[in-house]
N, C-alpha and C positions, 0 to 999 in steps of 0.2 A: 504494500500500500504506500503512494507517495503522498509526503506531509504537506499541508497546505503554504509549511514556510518554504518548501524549497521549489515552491512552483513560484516564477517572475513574475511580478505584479508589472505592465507596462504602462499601466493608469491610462491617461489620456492620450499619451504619447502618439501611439498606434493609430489615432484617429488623424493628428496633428499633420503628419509626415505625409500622405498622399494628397493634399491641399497644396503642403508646401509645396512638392513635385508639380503640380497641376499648374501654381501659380508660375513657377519657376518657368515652364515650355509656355506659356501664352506670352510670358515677359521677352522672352528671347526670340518666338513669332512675333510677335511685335515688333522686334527691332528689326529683323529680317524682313518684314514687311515695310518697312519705312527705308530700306537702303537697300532695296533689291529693286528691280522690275523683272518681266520674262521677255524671252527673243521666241517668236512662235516657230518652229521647226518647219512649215507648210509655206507660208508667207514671207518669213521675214520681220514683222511688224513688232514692235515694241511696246508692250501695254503693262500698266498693273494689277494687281491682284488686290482684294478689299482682303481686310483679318479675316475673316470667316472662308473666304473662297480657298485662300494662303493656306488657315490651320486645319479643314477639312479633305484639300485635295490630296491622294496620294502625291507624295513626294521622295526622291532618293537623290542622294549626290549631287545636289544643285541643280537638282531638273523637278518638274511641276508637271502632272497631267492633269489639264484643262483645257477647255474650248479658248481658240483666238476668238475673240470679239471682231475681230476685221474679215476673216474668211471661215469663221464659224465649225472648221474642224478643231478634233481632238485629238490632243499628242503632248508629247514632252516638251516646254516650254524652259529652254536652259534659262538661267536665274542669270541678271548680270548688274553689275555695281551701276548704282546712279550718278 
């Protein structure tokens, strides 16, 4: 039987910690979003992403899949400094 003292009590902790992580990725979307744009892979065309389009689309390695607003297809949208 194990004793109640030697089980961890984490209190509140546990609650605390995936907020933090949470807040942490939408602060750093944020900045990524204010110092990025995309280069559309189809067209050419140069446009930005809103927080929500940014923190929802799949994304890998500096590339974005989303619609170009200019020519309305779907593809990897390389990310590039403003």
């Amino acid at each position: 039987m194990v004793e109640a003292a030697l089980v961890p009590n984490s209190g509140g902790l546990s609650a605390i910690v995936p907020v933090f992580i949470i807040a942490l990725a939408m602060l750093c979307m944020g900045w990524i979003n204010r110092n990025f744009d995309y280069d559309c892979a189809n067209c050419g065309r140069r446009f930005s992403l809103s927080f929500w389009q940014a923190a929802l689309s799949p994304h890998m390695m500096g590339r974005e899949y989303v619609r170009c607003p200019d020519c309305g297809r779907r593809g990897w949208a390389a990310a590039v400094r403003r």
